[in-house]
C-alpha positions in Angstrom: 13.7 13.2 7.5 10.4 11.5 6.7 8.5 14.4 9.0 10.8 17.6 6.9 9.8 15.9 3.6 6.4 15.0 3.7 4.7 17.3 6.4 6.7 20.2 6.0 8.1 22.9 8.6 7.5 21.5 12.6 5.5 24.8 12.5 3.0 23.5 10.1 -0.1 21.7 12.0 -0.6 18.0 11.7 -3.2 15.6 12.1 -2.7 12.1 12.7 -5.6 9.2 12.0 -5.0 5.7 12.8 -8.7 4.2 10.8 -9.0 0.8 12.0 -10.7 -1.5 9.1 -9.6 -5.3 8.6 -7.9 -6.0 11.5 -11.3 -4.0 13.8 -13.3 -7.4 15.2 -13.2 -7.3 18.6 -15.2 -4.1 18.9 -17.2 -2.0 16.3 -16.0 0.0 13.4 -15.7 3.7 14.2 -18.0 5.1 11.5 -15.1 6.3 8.7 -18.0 9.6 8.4 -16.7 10.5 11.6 -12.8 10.5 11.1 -13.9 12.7 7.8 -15.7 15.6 10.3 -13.0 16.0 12.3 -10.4 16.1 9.4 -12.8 18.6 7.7 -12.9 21.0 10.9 -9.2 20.9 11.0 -8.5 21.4 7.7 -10.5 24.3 7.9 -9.4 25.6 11.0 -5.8 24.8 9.7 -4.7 26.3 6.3 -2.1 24.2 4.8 -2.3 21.5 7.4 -1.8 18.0 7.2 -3.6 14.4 7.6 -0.9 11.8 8.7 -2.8 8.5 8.2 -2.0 5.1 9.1 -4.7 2.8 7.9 -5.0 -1.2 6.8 -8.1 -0.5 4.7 -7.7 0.6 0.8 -11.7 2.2 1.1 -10.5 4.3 3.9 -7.1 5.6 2.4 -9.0 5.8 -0.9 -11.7 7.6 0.5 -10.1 10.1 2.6 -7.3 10.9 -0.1 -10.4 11.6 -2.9 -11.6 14.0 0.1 -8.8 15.1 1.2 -5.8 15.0 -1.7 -2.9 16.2 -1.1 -3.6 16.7 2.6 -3.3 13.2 3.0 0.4 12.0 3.9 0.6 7.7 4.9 3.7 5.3 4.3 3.3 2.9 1.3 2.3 -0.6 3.0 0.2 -3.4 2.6 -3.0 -2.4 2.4 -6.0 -5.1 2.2 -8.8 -4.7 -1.1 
């Protein structure tokens, strides 16, 4: 399964980001610095955890898997530039 092969065991922690870019017009832009703290403090607090992220926006899936590498897990999909 997509969860076995990419995350690992169910006992391994996971957490999940949905970062809002293009498609964000109705209300603000969460500030991507803030999804970047919290994925920090877990990471820390969870050794060989994982980021699932689902994101629209190349910057933020560039910039959080520079931070992050291979902590970061997301489908391939259309992404916009």
């Amino acid at each position: 399964s997509f969860y076995r092969t990419y995350l690992g065991s169910s006992k391994q922690p996971v957490m999940g980001l949905h970062m809002r870019g293009t498609d964000k017009f109705v209300h603000p832009k969460v500030d991507p610095e803030r999804y970047v703290l919290r994925a920090k403090n877990f990471v820390e607090k969870n050794k060989g955890g994982k980021l699932f992220l689902a994101t629209d926006d190349t910057s933020y899936f560039n910039m959080m898997k520079n931070t992050f590498n291979s902590s970061v897990i997301s489908r391939p999909t259309l992404r916009t530039k």
